[in-house]
N, C-alpha and C positions, 0 to 999 in steps of 0.2 A: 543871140549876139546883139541882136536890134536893142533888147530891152537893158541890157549892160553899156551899152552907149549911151543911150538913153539917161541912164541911173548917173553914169558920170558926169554928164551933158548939166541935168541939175546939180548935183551935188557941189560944183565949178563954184556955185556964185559965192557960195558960204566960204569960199578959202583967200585968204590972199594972195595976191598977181605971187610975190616972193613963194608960197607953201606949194602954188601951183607948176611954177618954174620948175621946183626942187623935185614935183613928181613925178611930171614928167621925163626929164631928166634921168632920175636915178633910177626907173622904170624900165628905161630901155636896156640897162646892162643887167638886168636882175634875171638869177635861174633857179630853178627849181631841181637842176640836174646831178648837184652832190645834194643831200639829206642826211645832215646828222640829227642823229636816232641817240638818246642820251639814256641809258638804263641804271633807273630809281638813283638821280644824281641828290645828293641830301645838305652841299652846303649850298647857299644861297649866293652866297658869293662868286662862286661857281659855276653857277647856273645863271649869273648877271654874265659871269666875264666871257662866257659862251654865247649866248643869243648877242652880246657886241663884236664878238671877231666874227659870230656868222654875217653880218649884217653889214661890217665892213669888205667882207671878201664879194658883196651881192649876192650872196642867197637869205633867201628873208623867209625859211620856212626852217621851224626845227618840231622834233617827234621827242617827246617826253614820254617815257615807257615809266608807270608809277607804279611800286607795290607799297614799300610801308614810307616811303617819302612823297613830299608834294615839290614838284619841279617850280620851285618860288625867286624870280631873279629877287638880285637888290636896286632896285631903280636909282641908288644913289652909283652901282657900279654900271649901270647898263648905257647912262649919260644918253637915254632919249631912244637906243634903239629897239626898246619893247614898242613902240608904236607902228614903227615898220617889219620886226620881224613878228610872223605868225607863229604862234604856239600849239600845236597839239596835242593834246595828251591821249592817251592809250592806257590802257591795262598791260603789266607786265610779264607779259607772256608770249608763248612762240605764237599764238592765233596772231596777234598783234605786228608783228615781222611776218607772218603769212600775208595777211592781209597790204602790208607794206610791199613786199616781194609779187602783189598781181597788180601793183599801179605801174607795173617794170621795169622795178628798182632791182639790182644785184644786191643780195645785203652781203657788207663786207664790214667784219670785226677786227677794231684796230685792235692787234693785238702780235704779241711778238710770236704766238703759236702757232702749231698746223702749218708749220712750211708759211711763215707771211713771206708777203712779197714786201720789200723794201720801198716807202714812199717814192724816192726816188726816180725807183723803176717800174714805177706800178706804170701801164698806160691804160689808158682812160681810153672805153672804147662805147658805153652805154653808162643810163644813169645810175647812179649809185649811193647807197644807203650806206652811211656808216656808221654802227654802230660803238659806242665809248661805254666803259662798265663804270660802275663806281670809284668812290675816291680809294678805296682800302681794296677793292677785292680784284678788279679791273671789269671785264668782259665775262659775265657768268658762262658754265661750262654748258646749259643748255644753248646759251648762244652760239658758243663757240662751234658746238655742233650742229646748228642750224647753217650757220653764215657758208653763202658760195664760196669765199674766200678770208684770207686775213692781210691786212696790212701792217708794216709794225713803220715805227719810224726810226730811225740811225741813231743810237747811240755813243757819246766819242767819252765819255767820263764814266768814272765811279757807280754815279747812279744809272739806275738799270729800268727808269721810265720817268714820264714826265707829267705835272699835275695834268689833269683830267681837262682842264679848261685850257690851258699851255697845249696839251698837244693838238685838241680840237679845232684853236688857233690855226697852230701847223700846219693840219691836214689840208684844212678850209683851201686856207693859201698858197699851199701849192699845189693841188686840183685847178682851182681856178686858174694859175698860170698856163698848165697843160690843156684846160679847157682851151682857155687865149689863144695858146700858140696852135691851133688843131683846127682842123676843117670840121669840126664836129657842130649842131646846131642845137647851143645846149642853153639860147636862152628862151622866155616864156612864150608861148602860142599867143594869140590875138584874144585869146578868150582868156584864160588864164590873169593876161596881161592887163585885161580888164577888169577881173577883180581884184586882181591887189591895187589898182588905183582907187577904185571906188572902201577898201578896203580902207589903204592909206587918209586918203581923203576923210570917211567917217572918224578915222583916230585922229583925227588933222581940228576937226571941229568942235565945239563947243556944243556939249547934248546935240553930240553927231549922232550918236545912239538912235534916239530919237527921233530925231529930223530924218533918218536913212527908214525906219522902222512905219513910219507915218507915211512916208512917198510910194515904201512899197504896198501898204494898206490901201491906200488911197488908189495906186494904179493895178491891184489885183497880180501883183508881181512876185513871183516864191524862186528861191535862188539855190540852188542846191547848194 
């Protein structure tokens, strides 16, 4: 923890008083507690207009599950927030949601099957993974068979789902309210909380790469 303060402590001087303000700041309401899990999403557009509702609801981490697509925002739709939000990718497979499901995550597939629970009335009681299928096919069936649970969301018209990034949106935002309104404590730990500024911070800078890459050399510093 020492050495993550530390790494911040420097990093500080390369930003401005303004980028610094903003990090602090938006750092404090940020969680790590919904996770959307996006499987083999293939338009770009899509994958912009996702990592920005995630980013506005304050969660700043998404899971990109890839087999024959690469999870590519469009930076002209994301308007800034691929430098806040974290991207992971994964291999598209249930190892993958395994593996997601022992950091103790519930994985829950938005999906209208398996008895969903209705957004609405879902409540939020621990963290949760949710995962969105494709633009055509939705939530593949080994998901569907993996996932603790499924949630669908309300439909009041004709159509009978909502684009891929639209209801990701959705989801986001109204998790986060029930998060809000709940005695639950679902935003980031002290350590956590310290990498994503130092995170933030190296996207914040100019051959921040670099500069973050050098100080950890230099002080003998490895960061899981």
């Amino acid at each position: 923890m020492k050495e993550l303060a530390q790494t911040f402590e420097y990093l500080k001087q390369f930003l401005t008083e303004e980028r610094l303000n903003k990090i602090e700041y938006f750092s404090q309401g940020s969680s790590d507690f919904v996770l959307p899990v996006m499987e083999d999403i293939y338009q770009f557009r899509n994958a912009a207009a996702i990592v920005r509702s995630v980013e506005a609801c304050g969660f700043h981490k998404v899971v990109a599950l890839e087999e024959e697509n690469v999870f590519n925002p469009n930076l002209t739709v994301t308007k800034g927030a691929e430098t806040w939000v974290e991207v992971e990718k994964m291999p598209k497979n249930i190892s993958s949601l395994q593996k997601i499901k022992e950091r103790g995550y519930k994985i829950l597939a938005v999906s209208p099957e398996k008895n969903a629970v209705m957004l609405p009335d879902y409540e939020v009681k621990e963290p949760l993974a949710l995962v969105f299928g494709t633009e055509l096919e939705g939530v593949s069936e080994e998901v569907l068979d993996f996932a603790d649970e499924t949630l669908a969301i309300p439909m009041y018209g004709f159509t009978k789902s909502f684009n891929v990034s639209v209801a990701a949106g959705i989801c986001m935002y109204e998790l986060k309210q029930k998060l809000m309104n709940s005695d639950i404590h679902y935003k980031l730990n002290e350590e956590k909380l310290l990498k994503m500024k130092i995170r933030w911070s190296v996207n914040s800078i100019r051959s921040g790469e670099q500069i973050f890459n050098k100080y950890l050399r230099d002080h003998n510093i490895i960061f899981n």
